[in-house]
C-alpha positions as CSV (number, residue, x, y, z in Angstrom):
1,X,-13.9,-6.1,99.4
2,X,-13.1,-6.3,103.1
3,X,-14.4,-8.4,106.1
4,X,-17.5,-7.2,106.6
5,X,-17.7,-7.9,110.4
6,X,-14.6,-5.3,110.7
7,X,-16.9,-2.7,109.4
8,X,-17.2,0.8,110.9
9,X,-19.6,2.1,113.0
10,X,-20.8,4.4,109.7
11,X,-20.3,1.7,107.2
12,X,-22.4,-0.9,109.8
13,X,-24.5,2.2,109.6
14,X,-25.4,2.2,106.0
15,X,-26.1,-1.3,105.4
16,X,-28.8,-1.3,108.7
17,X,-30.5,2.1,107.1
18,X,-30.3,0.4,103.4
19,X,-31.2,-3.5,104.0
20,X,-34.3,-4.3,102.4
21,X,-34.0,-1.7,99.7
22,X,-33.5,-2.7,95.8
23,X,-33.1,-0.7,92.8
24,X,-35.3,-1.9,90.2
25,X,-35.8,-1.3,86.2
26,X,-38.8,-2.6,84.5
27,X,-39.7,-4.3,88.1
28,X,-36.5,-6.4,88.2
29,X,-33.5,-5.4,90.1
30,X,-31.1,-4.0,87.8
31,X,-26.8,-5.0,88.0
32,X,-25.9,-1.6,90.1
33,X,-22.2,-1.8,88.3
34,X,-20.1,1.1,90.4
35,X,-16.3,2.1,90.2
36,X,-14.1,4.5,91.9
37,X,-13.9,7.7,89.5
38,X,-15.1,7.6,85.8
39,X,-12.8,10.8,85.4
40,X,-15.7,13.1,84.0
41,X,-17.7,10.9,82.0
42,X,-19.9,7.7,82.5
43,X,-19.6,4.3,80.5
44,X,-22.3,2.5,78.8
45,X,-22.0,-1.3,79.9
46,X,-21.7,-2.4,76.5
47,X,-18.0,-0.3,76.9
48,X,-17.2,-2.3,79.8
49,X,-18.3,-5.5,78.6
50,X,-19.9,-7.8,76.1
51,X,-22.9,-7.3,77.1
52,X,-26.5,-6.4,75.5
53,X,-27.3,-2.4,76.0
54,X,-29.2,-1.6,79.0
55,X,-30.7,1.9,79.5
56,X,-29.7,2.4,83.0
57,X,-26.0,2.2,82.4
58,X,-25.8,4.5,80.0
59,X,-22.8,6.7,78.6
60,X,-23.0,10.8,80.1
61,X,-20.7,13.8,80.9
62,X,-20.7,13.7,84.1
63,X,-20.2,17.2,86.2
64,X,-22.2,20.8,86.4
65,X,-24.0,22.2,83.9
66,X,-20.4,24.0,82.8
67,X,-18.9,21.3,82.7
68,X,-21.7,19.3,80.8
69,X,-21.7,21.9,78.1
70,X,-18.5,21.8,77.2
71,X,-18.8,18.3,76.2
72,X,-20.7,16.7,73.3
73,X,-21.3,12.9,72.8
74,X,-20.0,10.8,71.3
75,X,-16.9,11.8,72.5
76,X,-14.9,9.0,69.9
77,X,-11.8,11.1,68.4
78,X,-8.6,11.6,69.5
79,X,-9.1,15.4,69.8
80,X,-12.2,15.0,71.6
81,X,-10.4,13.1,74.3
82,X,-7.4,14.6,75.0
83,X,-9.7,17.9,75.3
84,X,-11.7,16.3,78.0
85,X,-8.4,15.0,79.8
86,X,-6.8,18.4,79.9
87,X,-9.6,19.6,82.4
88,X,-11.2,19.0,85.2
89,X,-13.1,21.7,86.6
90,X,-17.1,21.2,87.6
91,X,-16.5,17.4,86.8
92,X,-18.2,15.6,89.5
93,X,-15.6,13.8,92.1
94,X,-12.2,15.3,91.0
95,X,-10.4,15.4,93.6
96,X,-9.8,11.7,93.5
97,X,-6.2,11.1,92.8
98,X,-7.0,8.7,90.1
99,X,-9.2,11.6,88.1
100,X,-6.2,12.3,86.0
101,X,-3.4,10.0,85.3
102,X,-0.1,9.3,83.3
103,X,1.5,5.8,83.0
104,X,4.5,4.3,81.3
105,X,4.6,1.4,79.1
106,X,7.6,0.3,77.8
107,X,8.4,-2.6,74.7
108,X,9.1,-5.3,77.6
109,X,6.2,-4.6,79.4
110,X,4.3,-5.8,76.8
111,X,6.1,-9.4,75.7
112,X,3.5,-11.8,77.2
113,X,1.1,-11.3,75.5
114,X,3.2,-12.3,72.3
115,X,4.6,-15.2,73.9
116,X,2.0,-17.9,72.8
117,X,2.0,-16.3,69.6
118,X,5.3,-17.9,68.0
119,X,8.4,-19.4,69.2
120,X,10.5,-16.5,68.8
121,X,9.1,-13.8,71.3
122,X,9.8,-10.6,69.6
123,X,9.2,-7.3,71.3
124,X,6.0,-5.2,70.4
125,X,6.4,-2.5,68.0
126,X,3.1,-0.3,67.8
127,X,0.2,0.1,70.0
128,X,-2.5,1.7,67.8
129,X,-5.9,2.6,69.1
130,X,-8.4,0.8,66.7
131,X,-12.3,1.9,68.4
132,X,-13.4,4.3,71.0
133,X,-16.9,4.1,72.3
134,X,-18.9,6.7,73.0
135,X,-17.6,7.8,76.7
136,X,-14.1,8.0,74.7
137,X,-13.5,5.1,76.2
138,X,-11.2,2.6,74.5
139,X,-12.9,-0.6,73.2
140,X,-10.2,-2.2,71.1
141,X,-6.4,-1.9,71.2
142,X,-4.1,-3.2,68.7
143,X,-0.5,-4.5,69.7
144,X,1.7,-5.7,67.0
145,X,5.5,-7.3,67.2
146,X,8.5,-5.6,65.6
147,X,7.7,-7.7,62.2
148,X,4.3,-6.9,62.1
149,X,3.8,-10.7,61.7
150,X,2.2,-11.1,65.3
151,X,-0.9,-8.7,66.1
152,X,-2.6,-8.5,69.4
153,X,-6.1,-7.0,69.4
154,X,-7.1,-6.3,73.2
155,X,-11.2,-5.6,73.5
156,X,-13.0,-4.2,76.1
157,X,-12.2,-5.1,79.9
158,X,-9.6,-7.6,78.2
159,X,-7.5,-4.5,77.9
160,X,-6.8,-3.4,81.4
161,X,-7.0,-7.3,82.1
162,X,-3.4,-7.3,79.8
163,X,-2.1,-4.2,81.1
164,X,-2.6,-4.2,84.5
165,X,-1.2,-0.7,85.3
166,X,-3.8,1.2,83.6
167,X,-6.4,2.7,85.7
168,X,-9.1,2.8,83.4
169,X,-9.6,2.2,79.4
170,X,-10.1,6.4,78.9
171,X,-7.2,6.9,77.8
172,X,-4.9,8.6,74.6
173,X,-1.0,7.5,73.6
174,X,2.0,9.4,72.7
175,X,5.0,7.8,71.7
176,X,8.1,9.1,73.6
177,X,10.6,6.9,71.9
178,X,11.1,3.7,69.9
179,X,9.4,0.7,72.6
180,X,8.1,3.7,75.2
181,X,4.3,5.1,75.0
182,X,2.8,7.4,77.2
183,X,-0.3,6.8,77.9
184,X,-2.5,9.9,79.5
185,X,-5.8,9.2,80.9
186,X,-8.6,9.7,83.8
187,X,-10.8,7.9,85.7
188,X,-10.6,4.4,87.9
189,X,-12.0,1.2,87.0
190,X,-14.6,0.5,84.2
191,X,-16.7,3.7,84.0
192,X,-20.2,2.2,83.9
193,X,-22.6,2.6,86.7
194,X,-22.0,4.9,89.8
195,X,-18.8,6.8,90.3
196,X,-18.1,6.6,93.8
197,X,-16.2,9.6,94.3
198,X,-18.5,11.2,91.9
199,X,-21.5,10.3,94.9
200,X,-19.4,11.5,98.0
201,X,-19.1,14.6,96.1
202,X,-22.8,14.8,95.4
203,X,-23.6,14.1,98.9
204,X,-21.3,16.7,100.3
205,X,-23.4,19.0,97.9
206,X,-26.7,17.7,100.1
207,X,-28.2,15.3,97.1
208,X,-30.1,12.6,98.9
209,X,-29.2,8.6,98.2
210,X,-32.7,8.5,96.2
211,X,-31.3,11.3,93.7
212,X,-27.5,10.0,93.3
213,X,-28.9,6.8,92.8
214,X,-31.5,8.4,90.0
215,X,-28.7,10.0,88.7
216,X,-25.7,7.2,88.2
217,X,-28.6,4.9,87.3
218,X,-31.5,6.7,85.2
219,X,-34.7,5.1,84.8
220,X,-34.7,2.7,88.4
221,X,-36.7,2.9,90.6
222,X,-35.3,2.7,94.8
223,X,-37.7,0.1,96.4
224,X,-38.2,-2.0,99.2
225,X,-38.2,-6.2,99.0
């Protein structure tokens, strides 16, 4: 994301010790989708985006054995969710300060996106989660105007494209008040692919790039040109 020639020495590093190298799936270099923190638990693509399934981005509890058997997929309800969310321990890359987050929304916050609807902006009423994926990720997110004659139905990426202030789409609500939700959720960006905090953590344990990779991305293969 930054200038490239203003690179560290460790980050120059990298790129010399890695140029030339590919990871590959059926002997085709895959999309190597990352993110900051997936907050415990890995996306499937197709929870990201609309896109067609592809085995290496695939949905997983991410963490030590403990924490991987506390968990069992699909992880689609409510309860599920907010269980996950209330811990943390022996997930992989925690300690990012994104892992676990709370945001605010109020009524206000959410009048543009009823403003090409009709003439007469009215503020939103209800948020309603419609479709979790398997991750517990949210994949559609229903919005609708004080008389429920205006419905917004936010999909996939689209919803953190709308509501800019949430981290990620893992996420539950709690209504505080009449035009204030709470939303509680964890993780950074869209979940799919390699957790970078989940990676430094893995690397302070001693995994090698060959097995982080193998892990974030099952099924590749790490290759030269």
């Amino acid at each position: 994301y930054k200038n490239p020639a203003k690179a560290n020495q460790a980050v120059a590093l990298a790129i010399k010790n890695t140029k030339g190298k590919v990871l590959k799936w059926q002997g085709k270099a895959i999309n190597a989708v990352y993110h900051a923190t997936n907050g415990g638990i890995s996306a499937a693509g197709n929870e990201a985006w609309s896109i067609s399934p592809v085995p290496y981005l695939r949905t997983f509890v991410d963490g030590s054995p403990r924490w991987k058997a506390r968990f069992s997929l699909p992880l689609d309800q409510n309860v599920d969710v907010k269980r996950l969310l209330f811990k943390r321990d022996g997930a992989f890359g925690n300690s990012h300060h994104l892992f676990r987050w709370k945001r605010i929304i109020r009524a206000e916050d959410l009048k543009h996106l009823f403003e090409s609807k009709n003439s007469k902006t009215q503020l939103p009423r209800s948020i309603r989660i419609l479709e979790r994926g398997p991750s517990g990720r949210v994949l559609a997110l229903e919005i609708k105007d004080k008389s429920d004659q205006s419905v917004v139905v936010l999909r996939l990426d689209g919803i953190r494209g709308k509501l800019r202030n949430l981290p990620s789409t893992l996420f539950y609500i709690q209504k505080i008040k009449p035009g204030v939700w709470e939303f509680f959720g964890g993780g950074f960006g869209h979940g799919a692919g390699m957790s970078q905090a989940g990676a430094i953590d893995l690397a302070l344990r001693g995994w090698t790039t060959r097995k982080i990779l193998k892990y974030y991305y099952t099924g590749t293969t790490y290759e030269s040109f």
